[in-house]
VMD Tcl script that draws the C-alpha trace (Angstrom):
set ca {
  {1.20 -31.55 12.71}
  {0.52 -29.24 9.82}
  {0.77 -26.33 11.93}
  {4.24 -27.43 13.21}
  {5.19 -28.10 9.68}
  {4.22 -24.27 8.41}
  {5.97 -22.91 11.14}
  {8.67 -24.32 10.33}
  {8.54 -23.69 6.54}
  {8.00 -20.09 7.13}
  {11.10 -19.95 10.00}
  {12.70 -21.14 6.84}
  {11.81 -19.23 4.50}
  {12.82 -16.07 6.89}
  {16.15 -17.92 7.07}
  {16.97 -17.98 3.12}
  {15.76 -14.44 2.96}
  {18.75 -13.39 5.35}
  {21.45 -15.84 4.59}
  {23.55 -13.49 2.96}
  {22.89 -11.34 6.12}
  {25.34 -11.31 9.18}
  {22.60 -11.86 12.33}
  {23.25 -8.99 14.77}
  {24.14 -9.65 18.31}
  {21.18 -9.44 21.14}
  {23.45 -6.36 22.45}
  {23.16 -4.81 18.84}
  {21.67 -1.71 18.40}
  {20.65 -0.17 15.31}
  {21.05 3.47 15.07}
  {19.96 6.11 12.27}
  {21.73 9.16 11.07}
  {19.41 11.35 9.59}
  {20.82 14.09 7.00}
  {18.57 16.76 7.32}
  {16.68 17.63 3.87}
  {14.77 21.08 3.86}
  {13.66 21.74 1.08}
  {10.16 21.56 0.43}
  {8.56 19.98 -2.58}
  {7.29 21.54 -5.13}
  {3.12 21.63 -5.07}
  {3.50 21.54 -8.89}
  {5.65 17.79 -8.96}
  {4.13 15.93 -11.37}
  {4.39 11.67 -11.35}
  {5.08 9.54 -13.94}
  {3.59 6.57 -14.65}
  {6.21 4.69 -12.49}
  {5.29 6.63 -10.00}
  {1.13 6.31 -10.10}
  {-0.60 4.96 -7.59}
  {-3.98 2.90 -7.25}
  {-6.40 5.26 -5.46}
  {-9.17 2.97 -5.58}
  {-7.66 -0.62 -4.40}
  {-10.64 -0.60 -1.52}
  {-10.86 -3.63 -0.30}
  {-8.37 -6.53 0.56}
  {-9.80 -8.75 -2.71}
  {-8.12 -5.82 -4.64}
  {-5.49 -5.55 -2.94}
  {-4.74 -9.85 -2.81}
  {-5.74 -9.93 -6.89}
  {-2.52 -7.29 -7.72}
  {-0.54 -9.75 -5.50}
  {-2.13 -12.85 -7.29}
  {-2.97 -13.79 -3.78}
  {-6.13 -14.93 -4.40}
  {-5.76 -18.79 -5.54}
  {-2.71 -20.67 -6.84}
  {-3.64 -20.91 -10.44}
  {-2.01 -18.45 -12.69}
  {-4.66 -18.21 -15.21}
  {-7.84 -17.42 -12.47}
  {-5.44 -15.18 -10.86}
  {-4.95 -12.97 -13.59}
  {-8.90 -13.36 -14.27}
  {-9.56 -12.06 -10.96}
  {-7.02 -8.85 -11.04}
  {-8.75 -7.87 -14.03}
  {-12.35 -8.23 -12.30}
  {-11.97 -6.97 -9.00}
  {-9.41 -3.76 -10.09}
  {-10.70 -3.13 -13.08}
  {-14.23 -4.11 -13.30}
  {-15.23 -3.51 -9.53}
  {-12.85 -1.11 -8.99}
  {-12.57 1.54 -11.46}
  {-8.37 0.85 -11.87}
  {-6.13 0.07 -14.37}
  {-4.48 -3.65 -13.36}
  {-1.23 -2.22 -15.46}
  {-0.91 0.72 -13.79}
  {-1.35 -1.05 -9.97}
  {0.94 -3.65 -11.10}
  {3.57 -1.25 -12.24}
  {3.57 1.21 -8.92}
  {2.34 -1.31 -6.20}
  {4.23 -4.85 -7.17}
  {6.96 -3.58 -9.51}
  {7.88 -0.50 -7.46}
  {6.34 0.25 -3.96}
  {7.55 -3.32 -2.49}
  {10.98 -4.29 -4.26}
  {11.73 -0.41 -3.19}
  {9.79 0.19 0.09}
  {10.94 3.68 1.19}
  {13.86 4.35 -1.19}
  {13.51 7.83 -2.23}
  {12.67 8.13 -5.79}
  {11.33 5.39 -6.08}
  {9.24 3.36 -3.39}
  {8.84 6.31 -1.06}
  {5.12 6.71 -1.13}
  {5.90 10.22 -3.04}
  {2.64 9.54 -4.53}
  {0.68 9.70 -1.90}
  {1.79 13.48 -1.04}
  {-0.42 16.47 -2.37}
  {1.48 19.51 -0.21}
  {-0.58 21.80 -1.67}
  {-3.75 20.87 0.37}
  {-3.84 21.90 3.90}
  {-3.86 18.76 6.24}
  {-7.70 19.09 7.15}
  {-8.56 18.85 3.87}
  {-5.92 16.23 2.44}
  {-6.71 14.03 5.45}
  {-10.83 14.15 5.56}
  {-12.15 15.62 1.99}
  {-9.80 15.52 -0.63}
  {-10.11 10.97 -0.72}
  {-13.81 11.76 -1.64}
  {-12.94 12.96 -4.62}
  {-11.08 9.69 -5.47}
  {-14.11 6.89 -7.27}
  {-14.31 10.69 -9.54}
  {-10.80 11.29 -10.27}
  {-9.83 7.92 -10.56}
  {-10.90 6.97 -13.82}
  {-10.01 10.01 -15.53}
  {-6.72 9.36 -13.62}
  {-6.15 6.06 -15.17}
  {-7.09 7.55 -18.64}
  {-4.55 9.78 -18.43}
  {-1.98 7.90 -17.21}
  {-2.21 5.16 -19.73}
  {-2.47 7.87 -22.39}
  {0.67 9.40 -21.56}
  {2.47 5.93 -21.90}
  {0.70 5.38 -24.91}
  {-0.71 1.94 -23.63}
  {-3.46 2.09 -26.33}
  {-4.19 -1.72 -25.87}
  {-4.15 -1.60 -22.64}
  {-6.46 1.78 -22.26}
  {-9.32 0.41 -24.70}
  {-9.51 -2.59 -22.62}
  {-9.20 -0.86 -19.41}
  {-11.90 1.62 -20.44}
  {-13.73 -1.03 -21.37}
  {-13.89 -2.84 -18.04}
  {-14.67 0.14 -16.14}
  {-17.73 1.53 -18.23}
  {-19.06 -2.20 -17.84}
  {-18.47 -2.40 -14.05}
  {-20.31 1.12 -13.96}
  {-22.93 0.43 -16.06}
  {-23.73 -3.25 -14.22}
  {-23.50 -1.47 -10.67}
  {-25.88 1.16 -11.93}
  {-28.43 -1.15 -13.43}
  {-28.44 -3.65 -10.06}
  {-29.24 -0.57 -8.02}
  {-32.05 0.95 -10.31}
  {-33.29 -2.52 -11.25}
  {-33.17 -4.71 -7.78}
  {-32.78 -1.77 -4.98}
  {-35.77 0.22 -7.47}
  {-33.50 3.31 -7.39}
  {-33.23 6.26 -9.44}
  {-30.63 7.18 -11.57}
  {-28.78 9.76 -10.11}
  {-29.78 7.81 -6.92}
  {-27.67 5.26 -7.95}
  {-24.63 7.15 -8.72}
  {-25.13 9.01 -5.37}
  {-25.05 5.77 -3.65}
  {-22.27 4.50 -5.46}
  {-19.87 7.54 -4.81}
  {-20.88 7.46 -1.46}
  {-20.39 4.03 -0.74}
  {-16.93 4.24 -2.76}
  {-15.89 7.60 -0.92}
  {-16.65 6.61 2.74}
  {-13.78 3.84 2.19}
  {-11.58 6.25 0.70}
  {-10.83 8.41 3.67}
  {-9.42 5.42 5.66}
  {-7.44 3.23 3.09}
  {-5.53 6.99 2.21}
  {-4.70 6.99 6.07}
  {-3.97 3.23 6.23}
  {-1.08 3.70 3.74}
  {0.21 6.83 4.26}
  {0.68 5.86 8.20}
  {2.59 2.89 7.51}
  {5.44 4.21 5.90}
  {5.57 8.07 5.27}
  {7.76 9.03 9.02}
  {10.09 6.12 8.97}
  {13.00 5.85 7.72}
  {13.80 7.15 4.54}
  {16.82 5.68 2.59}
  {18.83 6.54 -1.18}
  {19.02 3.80 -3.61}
  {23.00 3.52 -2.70}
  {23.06 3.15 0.67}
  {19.80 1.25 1.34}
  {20.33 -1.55 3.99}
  {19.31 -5.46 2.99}
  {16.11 -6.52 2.11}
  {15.24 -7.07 5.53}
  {16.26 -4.02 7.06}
  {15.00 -2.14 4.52}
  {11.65 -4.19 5.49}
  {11.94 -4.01 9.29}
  {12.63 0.06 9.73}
  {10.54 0.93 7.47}
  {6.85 -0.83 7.41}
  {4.32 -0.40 10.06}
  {1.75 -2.59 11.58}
  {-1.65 -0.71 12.60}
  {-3.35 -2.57 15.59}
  {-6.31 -4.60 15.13}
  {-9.65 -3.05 13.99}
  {-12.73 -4.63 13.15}
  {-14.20 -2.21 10.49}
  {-10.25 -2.03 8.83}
  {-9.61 -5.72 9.23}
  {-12.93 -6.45 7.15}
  {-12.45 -3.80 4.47}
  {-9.20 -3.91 4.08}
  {-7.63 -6.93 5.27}
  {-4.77 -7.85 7.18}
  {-1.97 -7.08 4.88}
  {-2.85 -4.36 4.78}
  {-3.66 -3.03 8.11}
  {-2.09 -5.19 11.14}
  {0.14 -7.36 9.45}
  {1.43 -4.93 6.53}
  {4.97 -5.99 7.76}
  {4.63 -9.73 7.28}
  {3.07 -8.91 3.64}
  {6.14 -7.04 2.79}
  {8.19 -9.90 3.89}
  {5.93 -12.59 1.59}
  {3.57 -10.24 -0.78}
  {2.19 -13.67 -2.20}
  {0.90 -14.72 0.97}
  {-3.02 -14.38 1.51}
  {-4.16 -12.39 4.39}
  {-5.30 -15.03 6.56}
  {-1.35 -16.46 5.86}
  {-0.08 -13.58 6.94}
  {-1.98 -13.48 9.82}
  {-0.62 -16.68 10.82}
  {2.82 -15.74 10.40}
  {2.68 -13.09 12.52}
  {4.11 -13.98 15.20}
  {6.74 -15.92 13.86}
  {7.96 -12.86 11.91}
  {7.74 -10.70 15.19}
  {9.72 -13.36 17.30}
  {12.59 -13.13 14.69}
  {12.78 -9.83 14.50}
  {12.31 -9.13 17.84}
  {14.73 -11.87 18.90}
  {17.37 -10.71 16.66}
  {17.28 -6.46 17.67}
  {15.29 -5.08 14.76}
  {12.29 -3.16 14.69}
  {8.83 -4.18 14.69}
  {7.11 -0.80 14.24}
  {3.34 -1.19 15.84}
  {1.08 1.85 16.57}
  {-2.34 2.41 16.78}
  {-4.61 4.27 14.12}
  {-5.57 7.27 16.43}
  {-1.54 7.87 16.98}
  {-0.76 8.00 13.70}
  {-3.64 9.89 12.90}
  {-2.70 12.70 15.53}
  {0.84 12.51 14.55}
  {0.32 13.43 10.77}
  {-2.93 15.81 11.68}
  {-0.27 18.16 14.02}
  {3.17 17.25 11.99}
  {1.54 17.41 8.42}
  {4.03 20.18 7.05}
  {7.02 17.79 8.32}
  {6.04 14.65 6.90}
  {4.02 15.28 3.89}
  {5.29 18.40 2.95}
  {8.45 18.56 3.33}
  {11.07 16.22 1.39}
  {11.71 13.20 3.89}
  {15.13 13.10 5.64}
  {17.24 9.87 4.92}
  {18.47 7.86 7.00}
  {21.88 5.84 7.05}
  {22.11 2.12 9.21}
  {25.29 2.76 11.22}
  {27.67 -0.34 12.48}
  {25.51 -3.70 10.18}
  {28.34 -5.21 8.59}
}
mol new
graphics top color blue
foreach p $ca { graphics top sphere $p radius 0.5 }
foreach p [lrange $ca 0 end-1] q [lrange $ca 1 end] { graphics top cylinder $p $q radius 0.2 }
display resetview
């Protein structure tokens, strides 16, 4: 019975979502004009604080705290974004909450805005942007918050943050020199290394599910779930990703778009509710695997994260 009963809560819930939204025939077909944009971006555009991203959300507990995912009460959830960005993490909870919650997913693939921009660096060549430049990120991404915070003059916010990362250093540190019995620049070895290894994967997890779909301008972007449907990517199953990074993440990134405050194991359940509908009613439910992706942006690297994305245009909705 209570499996029957969150079915059909969640078939609900997908129902309110697109009331306002005329259901397309079975014989509908959605089709995409694409305006062709060549110009490349500039290696030297800069990003703005609204446009910052959280380099070091590694794990799903991360990612579930920005969401306040991780229990129902208001006051441990905000206790636990603070901990596991900012303390375990070595991120600013201001900052993630700003580009990831306030931007990335009310604006998923708008240009300008939630178009992963961030997550472009076209002045590395695609070996090293895919494979050695994320190593670099448990270094830069202190210094990055620092900055960041500085330049919106979030004083309160940047003493506190600083704060909370020199703790979560210093405690990591002292648990590996004091129970493990290593040195110190043993410890920060290990550290780095056990912070970088994660970083070349989580880079590829989110720049695969959404950099080479359809890109769309702020006044012609389609409904909510449209916008959701064409332009979010499900990764198949892996064990090692699943673990790290969690569901939302990785194989059901769609259904978190849909419900952001749902936890992973939620969203896993929904699945294939959320496929069924959109299946059953002619829209897109992207799915590839990690190696395609990964061989897609290794050989088209110039075209997708180089160059400025094209947009695209839903023809024949209303």
């Amino acid at each position: 019975m209570p499996s029957i009963f969150f079915k059909k809560e969640v078939q609900k819930e997908v129902a309110i979502r697109v009331r306002k939204i005329r259901t397309p025939s079975a014989a509908y077909k959605s089709s995409l004009r694409k305006k062709n944009v060549t110009a490349e971006r500039k290696s030297s555009e800069g990003t703005d604080l609204g446009n910052s991203n959280p380099l070091l959300l590694h794990d799903y507990v991360s990612h579930q705290a920005v969401h306040s995912a991780l229990c129902a009460s208001k006051v441990m959830g905000k206790f636990w974004s603070h901990f596991f960005l900012e303390i375990c993490g070595s991120f600013s909870v201001d900052l993630a909450s700003n580009v990831h919650v306030k931007i990335h997913h009310p604006y998923t693939n708008i240009i300008g805005l939630g178009d992963s921009r961030e997550w472009r660096a076209p002045f590395l060549p695609a070996l090293t942007y895919m494979f050695l430049a994320p190593l670099l990120f448990p270094i830069v991404s202190p210094l990055f918050v620092i900055a960041e915070l500085t330049k919106a003059n979030k004083w309160k916010e940047l003493l506190r943050c600083t704060l909370f990362i020199t703790a979560g250093i210093f405690v990591n540190i002292t648990l590996l020199m004091k129970v493990s019995g290593l040195k110190l620049m043993t410890s920060l070895l290990t550290m780095w290394s056990a912070r970088a290894v994660l970083s070349v994967p989580y880079i590829h997890v989110n720049i695969f599910q959404h950099i080479g779909l359809p890109m769309y301008s702020k006044e012609t972007a389609p409904k909510r779930l449209y916008l959701m449907s064409t332009g979010v990517l499900n990764l198949s199953r892996n064990p090692l990703l699943d673990w790290t990074f969690g569901h939302g993440i990785v194989n059901c990134h769609v259904e978190h778009h849909l419900f952001p405050e749902l936890s992973d194991n939620m969203c896993l359940k929904i699945k294939p509710i959320v496929s069924k509908y959109l299946t059953g009613n002619s829209l897109p439910y992207n799915e590839d695997t990690y190696m395609n992706r990964l061989c897609m942006f290794v050989n088209k690297y110039e075209e997708l994260m180089v160059k400025l994305p094209p947009i695209s245009e839903f023809i024949g909705i209303q």
